[in-house]
C-alpha positions as CSV (number, residue, x, y, z in Angstrom):
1,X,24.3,10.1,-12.2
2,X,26.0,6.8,-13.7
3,X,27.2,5.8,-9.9
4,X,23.6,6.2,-9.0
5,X,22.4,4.2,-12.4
6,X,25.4,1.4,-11.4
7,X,24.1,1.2,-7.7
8,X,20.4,0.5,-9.0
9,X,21.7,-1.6,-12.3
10,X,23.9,-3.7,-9.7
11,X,21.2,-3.8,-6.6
12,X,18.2,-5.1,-9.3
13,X,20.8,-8.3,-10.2
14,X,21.5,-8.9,-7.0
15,X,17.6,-8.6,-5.3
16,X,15.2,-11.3,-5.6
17,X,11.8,-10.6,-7.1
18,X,10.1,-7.8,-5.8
19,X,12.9,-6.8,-3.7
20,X,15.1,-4.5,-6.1
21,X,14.7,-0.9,-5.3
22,X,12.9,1.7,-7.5
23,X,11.9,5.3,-7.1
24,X,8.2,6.7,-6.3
25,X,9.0,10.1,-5.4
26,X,10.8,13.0,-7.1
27,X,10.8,15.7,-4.4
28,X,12.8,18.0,-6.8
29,X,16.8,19.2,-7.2
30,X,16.7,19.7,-2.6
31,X,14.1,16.9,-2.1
32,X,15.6,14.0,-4.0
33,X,14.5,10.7,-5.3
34,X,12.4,8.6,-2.9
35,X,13.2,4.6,-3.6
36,X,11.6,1.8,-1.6
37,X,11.6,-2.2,-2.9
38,X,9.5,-2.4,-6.0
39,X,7.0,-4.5,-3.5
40,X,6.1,-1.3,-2.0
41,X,6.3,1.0,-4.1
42,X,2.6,1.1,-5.1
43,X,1.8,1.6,-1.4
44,X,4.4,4.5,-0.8
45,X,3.0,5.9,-4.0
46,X,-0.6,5.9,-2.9
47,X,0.2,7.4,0.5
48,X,2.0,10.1,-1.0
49,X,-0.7,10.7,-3.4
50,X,-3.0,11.2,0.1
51,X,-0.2,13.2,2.0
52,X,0.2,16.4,-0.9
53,X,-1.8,18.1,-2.6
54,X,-2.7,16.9,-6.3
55,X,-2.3,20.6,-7.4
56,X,1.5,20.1,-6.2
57,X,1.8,16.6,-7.9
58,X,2.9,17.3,-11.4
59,X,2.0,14.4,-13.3
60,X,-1.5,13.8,-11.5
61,X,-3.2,13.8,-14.9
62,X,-1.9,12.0,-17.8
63,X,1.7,12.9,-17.7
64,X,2.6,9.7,-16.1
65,X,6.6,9.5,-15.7
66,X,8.5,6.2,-14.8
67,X,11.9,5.3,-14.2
68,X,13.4,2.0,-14.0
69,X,10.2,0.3,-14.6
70,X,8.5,2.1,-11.8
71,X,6.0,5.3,-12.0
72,X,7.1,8.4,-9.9
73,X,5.2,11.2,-8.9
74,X,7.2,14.6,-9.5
75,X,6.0,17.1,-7.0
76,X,6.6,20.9,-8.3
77,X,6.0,23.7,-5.3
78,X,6.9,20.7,-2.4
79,X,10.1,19.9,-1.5
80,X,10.4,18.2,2.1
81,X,12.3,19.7,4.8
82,X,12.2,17.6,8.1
83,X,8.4,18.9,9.6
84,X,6.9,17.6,6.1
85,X,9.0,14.5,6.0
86,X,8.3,13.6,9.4
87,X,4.6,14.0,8.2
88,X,5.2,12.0,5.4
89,X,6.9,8.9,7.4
90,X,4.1,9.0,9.5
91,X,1.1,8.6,6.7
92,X,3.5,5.9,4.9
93,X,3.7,4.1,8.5
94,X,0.3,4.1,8.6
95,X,0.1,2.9,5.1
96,X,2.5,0.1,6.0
97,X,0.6,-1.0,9.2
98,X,-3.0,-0.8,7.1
99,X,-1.6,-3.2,4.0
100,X,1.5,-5.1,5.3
101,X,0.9,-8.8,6.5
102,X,3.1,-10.5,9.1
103,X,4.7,-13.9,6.9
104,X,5.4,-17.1,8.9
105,X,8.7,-19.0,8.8
């Protein structure tokens, strides 16, 4: 746990704005911790909110939980194995192709 809080800790001094990674997604104790750049995370989040089921989504009330500035859904009942992930990648691809905007140089 404190290599993992180090990594972030280190990676959020390092990144520029927007770019320092934060969890979305707490699959549970098999499933993980899902992180993207804090730019995206509102996107991932609302595709995942889409993909499962709200009665699986533990804090889809009130309970909202957050960690390291960012909110995280905590899923009880799902925990991905590679047929649900593969689902998943594909609804936050198609989140990512609906919002994300090409940027000149």
């Amino acid at each position: 746990q404190e290599g993992f809080h180090r990594f972030l800790c280190d990676a959020e001094i390092r990144a520029g704005p927007g770019k320092r990674l934060v969890p979305f997604l707490w699959a549970g104790k098999h499933g993980g911790l899902f992180l993207t750049s804090e730019s995206w995370a509102p996107t991932y989040r609302q595709a995942v909110w889409d993909f499962i089921p709200h009665r699986l989504i533990l804090n889809s009330g009130h309970d909202t939980k957050f960690m390291y500035g960012s909110q995280v859904l905590y899923t009880i009942g799902w925990e991905p194995n590679s047929k649900s992930v593969g689902e998943l990648l594909k609804t936050l691809g198609h989140w990512t192709m609906k919002y994300w905007t090409p940027t000149r140089r």
